[in-house]
VMD Tcl script that builds the backbone (N, CA, C; Angstrom):
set m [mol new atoms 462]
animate dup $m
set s [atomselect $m all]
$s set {name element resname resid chain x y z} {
  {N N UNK 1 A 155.857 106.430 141.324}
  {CA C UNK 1 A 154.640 106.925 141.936}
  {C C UNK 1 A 154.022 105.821 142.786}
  {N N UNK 2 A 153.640 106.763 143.532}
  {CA C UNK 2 A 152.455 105.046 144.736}
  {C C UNK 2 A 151.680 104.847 144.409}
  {N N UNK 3 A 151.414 103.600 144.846}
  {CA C UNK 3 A 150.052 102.875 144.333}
  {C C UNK 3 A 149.112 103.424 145.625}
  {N N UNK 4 A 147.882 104.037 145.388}
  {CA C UNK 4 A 146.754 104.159 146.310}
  {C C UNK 4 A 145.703 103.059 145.962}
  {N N UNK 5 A 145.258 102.605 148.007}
  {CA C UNK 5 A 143.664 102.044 147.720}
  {C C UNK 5 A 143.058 102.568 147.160}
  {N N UNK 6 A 141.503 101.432 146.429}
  {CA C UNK 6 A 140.578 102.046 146.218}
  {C C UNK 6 A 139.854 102.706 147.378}
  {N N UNK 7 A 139.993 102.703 148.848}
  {CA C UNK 7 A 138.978 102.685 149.761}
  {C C UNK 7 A 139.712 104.371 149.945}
  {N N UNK 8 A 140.937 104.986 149.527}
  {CA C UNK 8 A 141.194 105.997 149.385}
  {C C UNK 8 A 140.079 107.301 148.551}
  {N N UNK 9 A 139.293 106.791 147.745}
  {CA C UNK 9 A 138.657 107.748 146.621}
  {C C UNK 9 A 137.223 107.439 147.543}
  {N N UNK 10 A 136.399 109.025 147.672}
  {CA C UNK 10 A 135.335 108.441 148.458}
  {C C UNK 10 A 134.338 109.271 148.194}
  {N N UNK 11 A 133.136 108.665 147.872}
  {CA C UNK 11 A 132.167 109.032 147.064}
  {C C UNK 11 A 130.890 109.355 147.905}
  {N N UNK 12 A 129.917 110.013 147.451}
  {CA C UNK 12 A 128.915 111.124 148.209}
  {C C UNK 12 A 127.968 111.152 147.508}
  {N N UNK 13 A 126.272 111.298 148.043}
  {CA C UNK 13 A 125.449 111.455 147.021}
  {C C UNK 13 A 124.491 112.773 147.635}
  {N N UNK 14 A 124.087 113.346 147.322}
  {CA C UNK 14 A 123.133 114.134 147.620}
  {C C UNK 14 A 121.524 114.094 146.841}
  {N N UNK 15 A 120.439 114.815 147.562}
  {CA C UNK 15 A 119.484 114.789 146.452}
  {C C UNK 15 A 119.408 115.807 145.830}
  {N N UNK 16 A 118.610 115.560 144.822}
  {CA C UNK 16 A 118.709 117.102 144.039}
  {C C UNK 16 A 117.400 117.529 143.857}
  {N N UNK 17 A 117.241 118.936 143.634}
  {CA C UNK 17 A 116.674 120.264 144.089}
  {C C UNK 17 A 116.329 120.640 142.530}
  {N N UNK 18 A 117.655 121.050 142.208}
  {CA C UNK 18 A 117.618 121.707 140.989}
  {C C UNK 18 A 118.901 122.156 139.970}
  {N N UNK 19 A 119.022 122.160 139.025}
  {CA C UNK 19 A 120.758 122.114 138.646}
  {C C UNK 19 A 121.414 123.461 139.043}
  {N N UNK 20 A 120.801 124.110 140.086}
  {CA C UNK 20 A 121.502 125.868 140.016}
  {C C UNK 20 A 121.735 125.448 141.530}
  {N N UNK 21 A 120.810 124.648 142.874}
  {CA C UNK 21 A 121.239 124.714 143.536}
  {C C UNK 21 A 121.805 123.413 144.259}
  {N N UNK 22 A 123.294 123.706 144.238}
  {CA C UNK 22 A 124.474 122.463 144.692}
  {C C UNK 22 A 124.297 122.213 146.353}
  {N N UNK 23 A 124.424 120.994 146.783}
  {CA C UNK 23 A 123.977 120.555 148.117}
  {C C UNK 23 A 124.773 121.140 148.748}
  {N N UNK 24 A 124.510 121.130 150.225}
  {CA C UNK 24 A 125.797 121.871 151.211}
  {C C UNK 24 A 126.613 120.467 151.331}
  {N N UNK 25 A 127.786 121.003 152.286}
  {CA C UNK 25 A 128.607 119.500 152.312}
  {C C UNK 25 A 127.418 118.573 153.786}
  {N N UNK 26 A 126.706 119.479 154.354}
  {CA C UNK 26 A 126.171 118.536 155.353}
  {C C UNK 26 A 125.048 117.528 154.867}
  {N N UNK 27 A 124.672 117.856 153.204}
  {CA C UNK 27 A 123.767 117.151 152.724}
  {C C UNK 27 A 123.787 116.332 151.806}
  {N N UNK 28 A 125.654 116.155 151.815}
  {CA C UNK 28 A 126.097 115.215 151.202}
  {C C UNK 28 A 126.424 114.214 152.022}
  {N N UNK 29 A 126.040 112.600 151.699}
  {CA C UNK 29 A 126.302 111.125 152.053}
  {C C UNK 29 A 126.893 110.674 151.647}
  {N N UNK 30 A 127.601 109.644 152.406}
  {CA C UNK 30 A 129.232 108.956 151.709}
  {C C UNK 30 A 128.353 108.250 151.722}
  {N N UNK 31 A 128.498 107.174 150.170}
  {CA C UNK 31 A 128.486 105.920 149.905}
  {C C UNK 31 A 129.592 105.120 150.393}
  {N N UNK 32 A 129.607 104.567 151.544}
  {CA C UNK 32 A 130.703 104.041 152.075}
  {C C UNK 32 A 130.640 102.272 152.392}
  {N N UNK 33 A 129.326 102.911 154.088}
  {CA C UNK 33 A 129.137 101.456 154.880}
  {C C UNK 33 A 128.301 100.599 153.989}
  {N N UNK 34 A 129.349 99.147 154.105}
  {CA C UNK 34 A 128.464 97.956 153.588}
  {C C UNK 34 A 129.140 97.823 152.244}
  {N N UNK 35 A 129.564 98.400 151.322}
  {CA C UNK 35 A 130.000 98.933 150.048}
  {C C UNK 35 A 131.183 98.187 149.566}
  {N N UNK 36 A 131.481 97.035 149.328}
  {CA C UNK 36 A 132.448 96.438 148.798}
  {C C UNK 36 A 132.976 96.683 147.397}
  {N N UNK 37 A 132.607 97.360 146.910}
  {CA C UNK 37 A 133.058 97.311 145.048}
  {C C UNK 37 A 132.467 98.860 144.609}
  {N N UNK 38 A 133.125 99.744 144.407}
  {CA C UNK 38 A 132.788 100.515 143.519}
  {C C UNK 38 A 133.801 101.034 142.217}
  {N N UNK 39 A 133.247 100.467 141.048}
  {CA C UNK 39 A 134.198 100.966 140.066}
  {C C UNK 39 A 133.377 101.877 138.768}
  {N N UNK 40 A 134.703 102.031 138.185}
  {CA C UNK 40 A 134.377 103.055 137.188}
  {C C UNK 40 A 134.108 102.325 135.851}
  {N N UNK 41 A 132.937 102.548 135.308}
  {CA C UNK 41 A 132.585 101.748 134.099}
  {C C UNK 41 A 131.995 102.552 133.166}
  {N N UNK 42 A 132.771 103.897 132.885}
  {CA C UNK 42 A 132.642 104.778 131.770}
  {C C UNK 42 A 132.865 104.018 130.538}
  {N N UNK 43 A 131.996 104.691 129.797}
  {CA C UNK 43 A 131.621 104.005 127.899}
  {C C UNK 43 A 132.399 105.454 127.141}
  {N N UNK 44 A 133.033 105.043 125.980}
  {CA C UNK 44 A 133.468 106.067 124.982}
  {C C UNK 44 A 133.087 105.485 123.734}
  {N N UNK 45 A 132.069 106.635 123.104}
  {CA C UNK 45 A 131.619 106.177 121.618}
  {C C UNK 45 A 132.691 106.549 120.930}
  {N N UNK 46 A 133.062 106.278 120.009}
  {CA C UNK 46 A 134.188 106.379 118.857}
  {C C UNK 46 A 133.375 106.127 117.622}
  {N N UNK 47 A 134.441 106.478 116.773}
  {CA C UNK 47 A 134.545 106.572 115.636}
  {C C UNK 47 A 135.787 106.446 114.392}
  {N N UNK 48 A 136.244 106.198 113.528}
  {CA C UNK 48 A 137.134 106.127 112.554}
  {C C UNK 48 A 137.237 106.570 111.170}
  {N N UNK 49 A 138.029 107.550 110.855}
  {CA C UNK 49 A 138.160 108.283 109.917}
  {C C UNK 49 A 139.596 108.628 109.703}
  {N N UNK 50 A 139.281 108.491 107.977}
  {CA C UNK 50 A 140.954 109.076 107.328}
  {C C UNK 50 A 140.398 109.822 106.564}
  {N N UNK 51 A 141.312 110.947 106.074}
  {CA C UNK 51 A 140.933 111.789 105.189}
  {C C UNK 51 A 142.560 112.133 103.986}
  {N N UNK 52 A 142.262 112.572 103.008}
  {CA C UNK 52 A 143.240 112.942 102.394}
  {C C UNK 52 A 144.808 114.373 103.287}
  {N N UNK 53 A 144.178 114.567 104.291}
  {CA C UNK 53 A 145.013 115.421 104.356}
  {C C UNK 53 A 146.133 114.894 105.439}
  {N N UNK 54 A 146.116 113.357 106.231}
  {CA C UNK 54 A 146.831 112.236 106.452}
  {C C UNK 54 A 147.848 111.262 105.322}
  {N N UNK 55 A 148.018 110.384 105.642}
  {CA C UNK 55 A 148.722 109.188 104.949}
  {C C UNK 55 A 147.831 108.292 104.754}
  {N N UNK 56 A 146.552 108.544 104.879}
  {CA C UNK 56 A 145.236 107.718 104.612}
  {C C UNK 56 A 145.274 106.840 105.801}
  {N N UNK 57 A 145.773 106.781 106.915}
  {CA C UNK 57 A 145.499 105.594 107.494}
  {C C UNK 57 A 144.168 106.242 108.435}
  {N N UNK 58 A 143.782 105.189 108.848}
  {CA C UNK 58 A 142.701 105.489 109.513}
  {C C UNK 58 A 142.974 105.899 111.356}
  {N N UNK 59 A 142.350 106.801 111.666}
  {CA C UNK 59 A 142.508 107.566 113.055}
  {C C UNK 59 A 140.960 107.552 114.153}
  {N N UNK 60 A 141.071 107.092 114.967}
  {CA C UNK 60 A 139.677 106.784 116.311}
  {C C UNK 60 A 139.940 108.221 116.640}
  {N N UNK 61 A 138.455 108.426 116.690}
  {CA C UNK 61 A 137.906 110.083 117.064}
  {C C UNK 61 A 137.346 109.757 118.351}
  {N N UNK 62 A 137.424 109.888 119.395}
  {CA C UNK 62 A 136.271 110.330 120.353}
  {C C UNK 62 A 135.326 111.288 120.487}
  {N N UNK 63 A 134.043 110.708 119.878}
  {CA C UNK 63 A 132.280 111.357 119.991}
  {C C UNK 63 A 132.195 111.410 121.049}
  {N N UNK 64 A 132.004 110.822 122.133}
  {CA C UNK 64 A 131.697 110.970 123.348}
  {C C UNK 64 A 131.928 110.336 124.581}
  {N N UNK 65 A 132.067 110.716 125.613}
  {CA C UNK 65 A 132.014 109.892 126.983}
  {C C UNK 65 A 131.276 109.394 128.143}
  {N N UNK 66 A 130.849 109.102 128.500}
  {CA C UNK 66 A 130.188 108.582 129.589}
  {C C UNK 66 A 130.810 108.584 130.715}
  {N N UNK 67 A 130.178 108.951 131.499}
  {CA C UNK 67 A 131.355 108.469 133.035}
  {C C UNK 67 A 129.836 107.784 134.394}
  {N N UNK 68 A 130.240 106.567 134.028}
  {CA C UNK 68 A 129.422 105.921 135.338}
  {C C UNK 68 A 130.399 104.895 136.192}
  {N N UNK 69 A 129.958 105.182 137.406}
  {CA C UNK 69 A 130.005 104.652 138.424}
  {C C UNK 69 A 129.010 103.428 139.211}
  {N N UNK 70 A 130.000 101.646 138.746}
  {CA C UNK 70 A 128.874 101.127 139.224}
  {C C UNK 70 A 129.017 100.497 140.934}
  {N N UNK 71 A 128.125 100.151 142.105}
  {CA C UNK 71 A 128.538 99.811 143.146}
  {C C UNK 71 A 128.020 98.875 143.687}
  {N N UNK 72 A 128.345 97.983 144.536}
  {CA C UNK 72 A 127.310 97.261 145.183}
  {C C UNK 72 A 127.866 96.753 146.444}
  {N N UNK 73 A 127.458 95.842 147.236}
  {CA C UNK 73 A 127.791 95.669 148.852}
  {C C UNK 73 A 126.300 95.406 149.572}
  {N N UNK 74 A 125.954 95.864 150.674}
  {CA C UNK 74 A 125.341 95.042 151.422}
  {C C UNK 74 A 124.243 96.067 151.725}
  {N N UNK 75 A 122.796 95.894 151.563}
  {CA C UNK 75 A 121.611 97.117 151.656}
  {C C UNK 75 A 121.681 96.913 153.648}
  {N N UNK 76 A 121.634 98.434 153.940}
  {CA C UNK 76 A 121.289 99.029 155.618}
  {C C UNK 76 A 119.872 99.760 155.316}
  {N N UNK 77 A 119.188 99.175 155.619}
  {CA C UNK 77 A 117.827 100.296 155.821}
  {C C UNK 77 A 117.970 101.327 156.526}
  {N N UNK 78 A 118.912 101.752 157.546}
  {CA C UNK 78 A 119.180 102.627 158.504}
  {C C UNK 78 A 119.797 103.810 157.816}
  {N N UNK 79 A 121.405 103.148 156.888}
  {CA C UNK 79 A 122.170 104.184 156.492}
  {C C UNK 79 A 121.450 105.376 155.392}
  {N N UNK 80 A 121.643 106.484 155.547}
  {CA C UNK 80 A 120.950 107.757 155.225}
  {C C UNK 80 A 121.373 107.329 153.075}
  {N N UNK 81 A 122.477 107.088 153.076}
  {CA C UNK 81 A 123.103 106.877 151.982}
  {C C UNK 81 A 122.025 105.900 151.085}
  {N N UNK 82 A 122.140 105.024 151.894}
  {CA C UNK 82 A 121.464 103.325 151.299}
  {C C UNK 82 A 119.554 103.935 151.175}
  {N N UNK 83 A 119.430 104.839 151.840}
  {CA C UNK 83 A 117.877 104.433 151.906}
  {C C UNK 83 A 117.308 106.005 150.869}
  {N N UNK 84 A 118.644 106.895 150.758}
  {CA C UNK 84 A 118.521 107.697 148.828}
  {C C UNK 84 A 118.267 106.837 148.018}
  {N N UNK 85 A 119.677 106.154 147.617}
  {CA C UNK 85 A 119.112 105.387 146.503}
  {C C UNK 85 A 117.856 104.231 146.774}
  {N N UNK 86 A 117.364 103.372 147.651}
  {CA C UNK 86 A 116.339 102.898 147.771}
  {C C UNK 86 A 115.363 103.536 147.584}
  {N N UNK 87 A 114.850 104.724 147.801}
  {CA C UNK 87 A 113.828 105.521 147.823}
  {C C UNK 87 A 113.904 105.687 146.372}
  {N N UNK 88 A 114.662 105.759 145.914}
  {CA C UNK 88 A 114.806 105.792 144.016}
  {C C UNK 88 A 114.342 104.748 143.272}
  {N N UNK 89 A 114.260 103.133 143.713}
  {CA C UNK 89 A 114.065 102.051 143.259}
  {C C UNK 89 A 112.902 101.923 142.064}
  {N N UNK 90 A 111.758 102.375 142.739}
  {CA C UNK 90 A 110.649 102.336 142.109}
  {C C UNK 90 A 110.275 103.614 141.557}
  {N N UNK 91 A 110.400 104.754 141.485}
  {CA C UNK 91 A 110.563 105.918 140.632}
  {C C UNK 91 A 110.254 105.409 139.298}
  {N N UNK 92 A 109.592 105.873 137.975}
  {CA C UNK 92 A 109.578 105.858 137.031}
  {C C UNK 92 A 110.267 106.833 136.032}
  {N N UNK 93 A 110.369 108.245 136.621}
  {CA C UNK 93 A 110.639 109.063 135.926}
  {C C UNK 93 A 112.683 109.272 135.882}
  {N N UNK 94 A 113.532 109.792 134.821}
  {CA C UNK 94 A 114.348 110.127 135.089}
  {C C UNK 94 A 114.894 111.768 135.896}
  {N N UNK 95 A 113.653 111.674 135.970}
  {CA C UNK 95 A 114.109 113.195 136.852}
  {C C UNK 95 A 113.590 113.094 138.310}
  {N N UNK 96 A 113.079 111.815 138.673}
  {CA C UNK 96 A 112.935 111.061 139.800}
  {C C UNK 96 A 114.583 110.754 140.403}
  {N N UNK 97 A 115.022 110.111 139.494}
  {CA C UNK 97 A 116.110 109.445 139.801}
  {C C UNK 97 A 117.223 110.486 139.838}
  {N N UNK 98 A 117.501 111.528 139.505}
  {CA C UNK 98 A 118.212 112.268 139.674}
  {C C UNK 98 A 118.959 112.517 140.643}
  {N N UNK 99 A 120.336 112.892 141.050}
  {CA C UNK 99 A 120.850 112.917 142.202}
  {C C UNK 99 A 122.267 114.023 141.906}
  {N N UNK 100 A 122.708 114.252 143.295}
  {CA C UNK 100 A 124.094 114.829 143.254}
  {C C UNK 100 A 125.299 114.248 143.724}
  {N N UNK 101 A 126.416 113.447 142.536}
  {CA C UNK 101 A 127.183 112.708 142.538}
  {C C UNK 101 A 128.509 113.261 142.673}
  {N N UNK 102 A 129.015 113.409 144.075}
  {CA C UNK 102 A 130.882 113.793 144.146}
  {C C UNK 102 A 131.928 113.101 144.837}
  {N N UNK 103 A 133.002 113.077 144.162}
  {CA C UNK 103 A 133.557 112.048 144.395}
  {C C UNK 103 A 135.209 112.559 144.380}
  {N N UNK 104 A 135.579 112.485 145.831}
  {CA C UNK 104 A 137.232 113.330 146.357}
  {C C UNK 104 A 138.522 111.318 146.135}
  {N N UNK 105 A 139.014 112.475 144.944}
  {CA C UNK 105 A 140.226 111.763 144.373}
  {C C UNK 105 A 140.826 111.428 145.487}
  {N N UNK 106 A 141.750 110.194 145.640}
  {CA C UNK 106 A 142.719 109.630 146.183}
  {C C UNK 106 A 143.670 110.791 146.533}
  {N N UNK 107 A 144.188 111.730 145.279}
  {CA C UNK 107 A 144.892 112.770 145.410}
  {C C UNK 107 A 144.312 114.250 146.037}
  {N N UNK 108 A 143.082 114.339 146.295}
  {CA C UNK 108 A 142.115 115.471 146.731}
  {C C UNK 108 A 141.465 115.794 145.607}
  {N N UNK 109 A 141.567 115.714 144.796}
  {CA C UNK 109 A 140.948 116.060 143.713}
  {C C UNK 109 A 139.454 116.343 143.650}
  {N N UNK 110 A 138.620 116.994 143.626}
  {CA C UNK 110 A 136.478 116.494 143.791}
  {C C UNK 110 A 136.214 116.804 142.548}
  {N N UNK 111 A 135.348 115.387 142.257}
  {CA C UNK 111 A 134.784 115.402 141.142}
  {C C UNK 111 A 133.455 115.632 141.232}
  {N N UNK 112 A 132.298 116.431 140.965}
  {CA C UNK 112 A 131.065 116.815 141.141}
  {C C UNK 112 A 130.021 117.225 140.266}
  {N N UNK 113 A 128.909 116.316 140.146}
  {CA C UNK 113 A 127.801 116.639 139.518}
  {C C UNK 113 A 126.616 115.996 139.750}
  {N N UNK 114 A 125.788 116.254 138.281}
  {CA C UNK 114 A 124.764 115.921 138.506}
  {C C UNK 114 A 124.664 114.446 138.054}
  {N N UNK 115 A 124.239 112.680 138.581}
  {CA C UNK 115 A 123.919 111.749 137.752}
  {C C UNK 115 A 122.716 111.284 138.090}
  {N N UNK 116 A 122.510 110.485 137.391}
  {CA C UNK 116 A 121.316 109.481 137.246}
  {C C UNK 116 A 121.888 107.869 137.610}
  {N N UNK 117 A 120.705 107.850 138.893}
  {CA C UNK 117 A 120.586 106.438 139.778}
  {C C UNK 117 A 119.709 105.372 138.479}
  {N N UNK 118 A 120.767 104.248 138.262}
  {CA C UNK 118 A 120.039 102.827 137.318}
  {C C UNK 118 A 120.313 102.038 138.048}
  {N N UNK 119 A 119.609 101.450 137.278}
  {CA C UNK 119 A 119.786 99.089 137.950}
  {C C UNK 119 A 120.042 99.354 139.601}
  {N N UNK 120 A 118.330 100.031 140.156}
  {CA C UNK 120 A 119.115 99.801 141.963}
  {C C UNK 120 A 118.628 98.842 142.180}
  {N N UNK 121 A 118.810 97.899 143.422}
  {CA C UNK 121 A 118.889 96.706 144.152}
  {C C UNK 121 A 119.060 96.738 144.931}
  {N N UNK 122 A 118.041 97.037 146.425}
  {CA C UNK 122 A 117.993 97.111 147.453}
  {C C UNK 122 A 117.130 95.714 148.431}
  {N N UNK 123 A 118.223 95.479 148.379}
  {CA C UNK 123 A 117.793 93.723 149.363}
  {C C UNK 123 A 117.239 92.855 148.133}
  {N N UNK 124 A 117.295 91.515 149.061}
  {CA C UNK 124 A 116.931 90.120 148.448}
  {C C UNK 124 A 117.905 89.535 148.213}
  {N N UNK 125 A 118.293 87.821 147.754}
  {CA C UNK 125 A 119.142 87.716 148.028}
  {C C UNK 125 A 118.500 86.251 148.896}
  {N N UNK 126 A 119.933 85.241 149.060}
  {CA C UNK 126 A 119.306 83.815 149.611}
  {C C UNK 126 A 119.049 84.190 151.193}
  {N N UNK 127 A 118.455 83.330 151.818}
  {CA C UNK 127 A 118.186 83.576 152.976}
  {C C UNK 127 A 119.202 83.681 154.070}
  {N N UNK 128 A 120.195 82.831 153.676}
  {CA C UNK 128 A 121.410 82.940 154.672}
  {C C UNK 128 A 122.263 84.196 154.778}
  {N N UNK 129 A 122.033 85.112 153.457}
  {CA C UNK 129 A 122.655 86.206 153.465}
  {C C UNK 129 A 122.019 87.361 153.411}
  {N N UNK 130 A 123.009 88.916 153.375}
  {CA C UNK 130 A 122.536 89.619 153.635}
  {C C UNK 130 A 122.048 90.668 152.777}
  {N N UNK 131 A 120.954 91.383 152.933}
  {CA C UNK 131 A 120.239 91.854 151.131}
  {C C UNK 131 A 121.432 92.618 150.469}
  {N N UNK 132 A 121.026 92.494 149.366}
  {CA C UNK 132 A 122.217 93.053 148.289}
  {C C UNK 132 A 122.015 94.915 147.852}
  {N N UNK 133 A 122.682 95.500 148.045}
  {CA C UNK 133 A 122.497 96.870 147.606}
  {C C UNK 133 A 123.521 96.873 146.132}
  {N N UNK 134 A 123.047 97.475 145.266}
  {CA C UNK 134 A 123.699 97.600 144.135}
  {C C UNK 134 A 123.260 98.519 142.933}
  {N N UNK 135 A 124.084 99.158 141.874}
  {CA C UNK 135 A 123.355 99.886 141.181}
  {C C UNK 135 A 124.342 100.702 140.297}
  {N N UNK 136 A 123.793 101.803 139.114}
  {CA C UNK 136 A 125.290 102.598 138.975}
  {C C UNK 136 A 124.607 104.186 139.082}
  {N N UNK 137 A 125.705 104.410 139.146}
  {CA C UNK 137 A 125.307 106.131 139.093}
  {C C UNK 137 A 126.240 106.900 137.848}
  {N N UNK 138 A 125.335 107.669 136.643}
  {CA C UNK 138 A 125.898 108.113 135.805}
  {C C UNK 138 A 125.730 109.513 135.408}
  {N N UNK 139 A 126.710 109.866 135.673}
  {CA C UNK 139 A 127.178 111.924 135.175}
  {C C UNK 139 A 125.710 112.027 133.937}
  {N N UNK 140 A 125.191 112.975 133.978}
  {CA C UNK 140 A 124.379 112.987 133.204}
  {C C UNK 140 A 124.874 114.271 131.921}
  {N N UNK 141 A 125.853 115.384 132.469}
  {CA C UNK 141 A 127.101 115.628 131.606}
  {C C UNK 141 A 128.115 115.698 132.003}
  {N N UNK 142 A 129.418 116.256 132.110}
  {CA C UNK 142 A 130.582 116.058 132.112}
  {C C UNK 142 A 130.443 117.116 133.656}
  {N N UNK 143 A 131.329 116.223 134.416}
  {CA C UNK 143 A 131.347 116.154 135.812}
  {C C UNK 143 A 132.268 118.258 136.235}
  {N N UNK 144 A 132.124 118.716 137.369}
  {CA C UNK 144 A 133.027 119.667 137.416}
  {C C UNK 144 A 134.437 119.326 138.545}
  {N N UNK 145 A 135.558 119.400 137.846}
  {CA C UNK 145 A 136.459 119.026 138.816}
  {C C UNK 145 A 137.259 120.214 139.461}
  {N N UNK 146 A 137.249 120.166 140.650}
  {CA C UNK 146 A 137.930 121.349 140.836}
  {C C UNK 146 A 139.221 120.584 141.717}
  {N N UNK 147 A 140.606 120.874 141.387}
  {CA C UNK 147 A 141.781 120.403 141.810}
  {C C UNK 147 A 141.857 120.356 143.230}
  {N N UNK 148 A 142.609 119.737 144.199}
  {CA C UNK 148 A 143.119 119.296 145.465}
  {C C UNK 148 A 143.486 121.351 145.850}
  {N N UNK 149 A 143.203 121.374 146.808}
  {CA C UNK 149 A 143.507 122.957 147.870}
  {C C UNK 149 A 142.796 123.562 147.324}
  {N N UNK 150 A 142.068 123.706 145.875}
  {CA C UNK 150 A 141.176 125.146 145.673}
  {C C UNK 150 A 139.630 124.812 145.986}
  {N N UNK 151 A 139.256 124.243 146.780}
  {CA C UNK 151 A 137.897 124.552 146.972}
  {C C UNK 151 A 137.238 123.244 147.751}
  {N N UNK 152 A 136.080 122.681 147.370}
  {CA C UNK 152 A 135.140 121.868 147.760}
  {C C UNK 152 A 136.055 120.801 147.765}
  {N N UNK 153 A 136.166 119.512 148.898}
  {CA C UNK 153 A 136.837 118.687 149.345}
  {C C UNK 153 A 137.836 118.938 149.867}
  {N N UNK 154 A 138.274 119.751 149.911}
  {CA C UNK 154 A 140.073 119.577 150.753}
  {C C UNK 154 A 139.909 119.006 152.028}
}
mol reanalyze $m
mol bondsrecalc $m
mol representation Tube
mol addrep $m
């Protein structure tokens, strides 16, 4: 199998409205320009248990998953993308921060939902350089994927 770039998988944010109504594609923004690093830094709670109806050894359960996305690169006051999540910075509430997170697999694949904008960072930074944009964005439940040719992203 081939190895694909990361600069292949390309990610989109929209704002959100409400969980019934999904953005059009024209009101979705690539997180792209300026953007050096975006990775996947999903958490899985576990657990461990044996029971008599095994060999007693002990077996990891997965309780739950997380799926966040963290990014960072270079803040544009201009780009439509950069100045969503900025406008989020100072928000207090989590339903402030709310957003619409999709993201078309290397293979076509779109992954799509609803997450929550943390740790943003829009500029600052030493003087010689240029402000820092950074932050993660996390599924707030389990993302909807719909496969490569049937639908949203192809």
């Amino acid at each position: 199998m081939a190895r694909k770039k990361n600069a292949l998988r390309q990610h989109y944010i929209a704002p959100f409205t409400d969980e019934a109504t999904k953005p059009t594609e024209e009101q979705y923004l690539r997180l792209a320009k300026w953007v050096t690093d975006i990775n996947d830094d999903s958490e899985e709670n576990t657990d461990t248990a044996g029971d008599y109806a095994g060999d007693g050894s002990e077996e990891e359960i997965l309780l739950g998953r997380s799926e966040k996305w963290t990014f960072e690169g270079t803040y544009d006051p201009e780009d439509p993308a950069h100045k969503l999540i900025h406008s989020m910075k100072r928000t207090q509430s989590d339903e402030e921060r709310l957003l619409w997170h999709k993201i078309i697999e290397e293979n076509g694949d779109t992954v799509e939902g609803i997450a929550k904008a943390l740790e943003i960072k829009s500029g600052g930074g030493t003087a010689t350089e240029y402000g820092v944009l950074s932050g993660r964005l996390d599924f707030v439940k389990t993302p909807t994927i719909t496969p490569a040719g049937t639908g949203s992203g192809e």
